[in-house]
matplotlib code that plots the C-alpha trace (Angstrom):
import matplotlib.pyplot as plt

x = [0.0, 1.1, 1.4, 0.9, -3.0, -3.4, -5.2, -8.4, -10.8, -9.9, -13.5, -13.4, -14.0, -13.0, -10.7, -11.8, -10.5, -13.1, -12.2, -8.2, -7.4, -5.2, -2.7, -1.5, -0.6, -4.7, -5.5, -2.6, -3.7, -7.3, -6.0, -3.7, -6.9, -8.9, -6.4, -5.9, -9.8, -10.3, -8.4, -5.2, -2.5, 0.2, -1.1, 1.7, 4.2, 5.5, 8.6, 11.9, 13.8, 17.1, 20.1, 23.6, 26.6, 28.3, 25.0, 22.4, 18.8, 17.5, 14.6, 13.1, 9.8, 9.5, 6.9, 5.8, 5.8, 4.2, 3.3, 2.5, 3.3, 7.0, 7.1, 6.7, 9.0, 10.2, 13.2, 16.1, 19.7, 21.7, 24.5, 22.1, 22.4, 19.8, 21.6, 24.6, 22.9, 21.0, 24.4, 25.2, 22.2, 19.6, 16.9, 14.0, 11.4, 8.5, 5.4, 2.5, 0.9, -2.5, -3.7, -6.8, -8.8, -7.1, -4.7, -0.9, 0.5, 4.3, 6.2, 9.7, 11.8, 14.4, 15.4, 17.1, 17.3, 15.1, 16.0, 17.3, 14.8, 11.9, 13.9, 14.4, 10.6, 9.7, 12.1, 10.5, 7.0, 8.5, 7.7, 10.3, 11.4, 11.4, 13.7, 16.2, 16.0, 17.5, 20.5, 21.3, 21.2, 24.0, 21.2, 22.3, 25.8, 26.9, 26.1, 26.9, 24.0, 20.4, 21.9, 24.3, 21.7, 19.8, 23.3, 23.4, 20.1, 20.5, 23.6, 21.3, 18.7, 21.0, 22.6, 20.0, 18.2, 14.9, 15.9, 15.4, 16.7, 17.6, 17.8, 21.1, 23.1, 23.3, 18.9, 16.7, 14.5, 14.6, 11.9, 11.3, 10.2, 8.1, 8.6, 6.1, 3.2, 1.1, -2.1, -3.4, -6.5, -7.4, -10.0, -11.1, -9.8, -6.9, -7.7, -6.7, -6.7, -3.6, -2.8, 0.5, 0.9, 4.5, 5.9, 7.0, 7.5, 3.2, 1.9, 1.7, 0.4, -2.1, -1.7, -3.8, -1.7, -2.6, -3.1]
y = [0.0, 3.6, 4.6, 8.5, 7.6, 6.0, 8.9, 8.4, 11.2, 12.0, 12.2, 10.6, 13.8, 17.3, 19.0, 22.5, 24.7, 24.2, 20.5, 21.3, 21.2, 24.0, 21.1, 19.3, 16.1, 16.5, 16.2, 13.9, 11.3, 11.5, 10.4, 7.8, 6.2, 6.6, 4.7, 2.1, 1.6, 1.6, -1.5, -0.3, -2.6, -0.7, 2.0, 3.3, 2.9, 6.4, 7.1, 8.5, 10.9, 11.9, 13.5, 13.1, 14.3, 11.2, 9.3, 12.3, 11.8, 8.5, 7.2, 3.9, 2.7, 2.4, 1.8, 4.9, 3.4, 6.7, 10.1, 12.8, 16.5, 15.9, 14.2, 11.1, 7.9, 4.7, 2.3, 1.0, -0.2, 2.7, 1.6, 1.0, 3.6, 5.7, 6.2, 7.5, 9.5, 11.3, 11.5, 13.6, 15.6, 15.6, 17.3, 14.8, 14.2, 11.6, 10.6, 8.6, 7.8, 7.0, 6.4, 4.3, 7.4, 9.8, 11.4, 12.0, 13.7, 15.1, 15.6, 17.7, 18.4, 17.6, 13.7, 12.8, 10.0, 9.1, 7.8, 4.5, 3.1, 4.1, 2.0, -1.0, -0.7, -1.1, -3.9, -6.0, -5.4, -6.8, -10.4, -13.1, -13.6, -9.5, -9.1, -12.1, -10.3, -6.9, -9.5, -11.1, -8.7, -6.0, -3.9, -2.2, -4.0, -6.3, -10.5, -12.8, -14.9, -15.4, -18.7, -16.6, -14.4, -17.0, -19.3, -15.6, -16.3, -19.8, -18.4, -15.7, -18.0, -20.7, -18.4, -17.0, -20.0, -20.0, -16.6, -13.4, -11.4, -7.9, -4.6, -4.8, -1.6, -0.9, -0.8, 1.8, 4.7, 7.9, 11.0, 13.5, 16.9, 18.7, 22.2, 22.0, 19.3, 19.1, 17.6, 16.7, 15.8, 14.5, 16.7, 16.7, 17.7, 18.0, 20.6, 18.9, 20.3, 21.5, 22.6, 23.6, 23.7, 26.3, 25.9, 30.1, 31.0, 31.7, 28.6, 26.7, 29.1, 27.3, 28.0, 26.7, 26.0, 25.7, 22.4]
z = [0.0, -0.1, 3.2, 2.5, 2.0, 4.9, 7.2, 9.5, 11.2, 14.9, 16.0, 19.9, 21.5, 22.2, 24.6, 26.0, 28.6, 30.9, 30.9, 32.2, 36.2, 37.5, 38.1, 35.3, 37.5, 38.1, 34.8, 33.6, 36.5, 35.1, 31.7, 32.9, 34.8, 31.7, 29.8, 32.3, 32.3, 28.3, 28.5, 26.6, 26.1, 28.2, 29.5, 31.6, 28.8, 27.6, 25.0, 27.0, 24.6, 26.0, 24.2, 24.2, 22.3, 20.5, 19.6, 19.6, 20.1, 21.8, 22.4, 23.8, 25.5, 29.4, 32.1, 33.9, 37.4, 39.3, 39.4, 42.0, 42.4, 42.5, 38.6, 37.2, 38.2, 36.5, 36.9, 34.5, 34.7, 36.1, 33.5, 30.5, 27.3, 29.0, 32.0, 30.0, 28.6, 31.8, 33.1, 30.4, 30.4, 32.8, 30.2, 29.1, 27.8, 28.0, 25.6, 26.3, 23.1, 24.2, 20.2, 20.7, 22.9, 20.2, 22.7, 24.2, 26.9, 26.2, 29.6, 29.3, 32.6, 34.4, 35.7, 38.8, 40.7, 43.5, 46.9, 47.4, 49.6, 47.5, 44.9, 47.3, 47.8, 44.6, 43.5, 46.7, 44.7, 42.1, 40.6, 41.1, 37.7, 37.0, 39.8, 38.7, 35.3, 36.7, 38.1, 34.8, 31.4, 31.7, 29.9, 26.7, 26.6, 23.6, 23.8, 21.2, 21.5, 23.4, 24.3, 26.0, 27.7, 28.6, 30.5, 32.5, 33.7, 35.1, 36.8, 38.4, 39.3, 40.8, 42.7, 44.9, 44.7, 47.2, 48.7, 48.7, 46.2, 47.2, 44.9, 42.5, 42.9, 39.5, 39.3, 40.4, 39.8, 38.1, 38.6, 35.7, 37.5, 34.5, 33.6, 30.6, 30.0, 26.3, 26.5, 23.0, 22.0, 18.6, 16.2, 13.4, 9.9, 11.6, 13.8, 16.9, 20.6, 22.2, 25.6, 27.4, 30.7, 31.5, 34.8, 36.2, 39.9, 40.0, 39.1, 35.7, 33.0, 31.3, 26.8, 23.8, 21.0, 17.6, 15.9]

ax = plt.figure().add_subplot(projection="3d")
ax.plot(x, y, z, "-o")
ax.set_aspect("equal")
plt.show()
């Protein structure tokens, strides 16, 4: 097929002022639930861009794991490609492309790291397997094989056997505070909704933006 024909009407709904929240975390948590309830596949998956000088641009899928007034948190290999990168520059950004309601959210701020005992918390929550998975890929590193991967993996698991399995140093969580939020909503012939929420010393200032 030609993929330039392929287009559709955004026709779902419509996204006025008087439907934003003086707090986008209000509004963005609203969503999220939405999306969690329309039975989306991943619902909490968002894109993290980062940049870095030698390899650019980046970006890769991750779970959004939660959100509140501080920013939004998730957790990765603190030596995967990602990492590097946020240690090169702390500037994000994250997308949640919620296509089947006709909408996305775009997050841009700052990342940091968040506490280690939130980030022992969390890895406790985990499931078994999920936790013996942190142990055993070097995440973002060179293997020659799966067969390889997959001989790391029985050495993980043998080792800790029927025990616990505590938090690997190397694995934790990251928080992106936001200093600007765009709520999109589709519309149609293309004349989709837009809303920016700026972060200044008053408040957030609350913009529409042209489709």
């Amino acid at each position: 097929m030609q993929f330039s024909e392929y287009r559709r009407q955004y026709t779902l709904a419509g996204l006025r002022r008087s439907d934003l929240r003086p707090d986008p975390v209000d509004l963005f948590t609203h969503w999220q639930t939405q999306a969690i309830n329309a039975g989306l596949a991943d619902p909490t998956a968002c894109v993290l861009a980062t940049g870095q000088t030698d390899t650019g641009l980046r970006q890769r899928m991750v779970l959004m794991k939660g959100v509140d007034e501080r920013g939004l948190v998730f957790y990765t290999n603190y030596q995967s490609g990602k990492a590097e990168a946020l240690a090169e520059s702390a500037m994000a950004s994250m997308l949640f492309p919620w296509n089947e309601l006709d909408r996305q959210v775009s997050v841009s701020g700052r990342i940091t790291r968040i506490d280690e005992t939130a980030s022992d918390d969390y890895f406790a929550s985990r499931p078994r397997d999920s936790q013996l998975g942190a142990w055993a890929s070097a995440q973002s590193q060179a293997i020659d094989s799966r067969d390889a991967l997959l001989a790391q993996w029985s050495e993980v698991k043998n080792r800790f056997g029927d025990g616990s399995i505590p938090r690997p140093p190397h694995w934790g969580g990251y928080r992106l505070a936001p200093l600007n939020w765009e709520f999109w909503q589709g519309g149609e012939n293309r004349l989709h909704d837009r809303f920016r929420y700026q972060h200044s010393d008053d408040g957030w200032v609350i913009t529409r933006l042209q489709p």
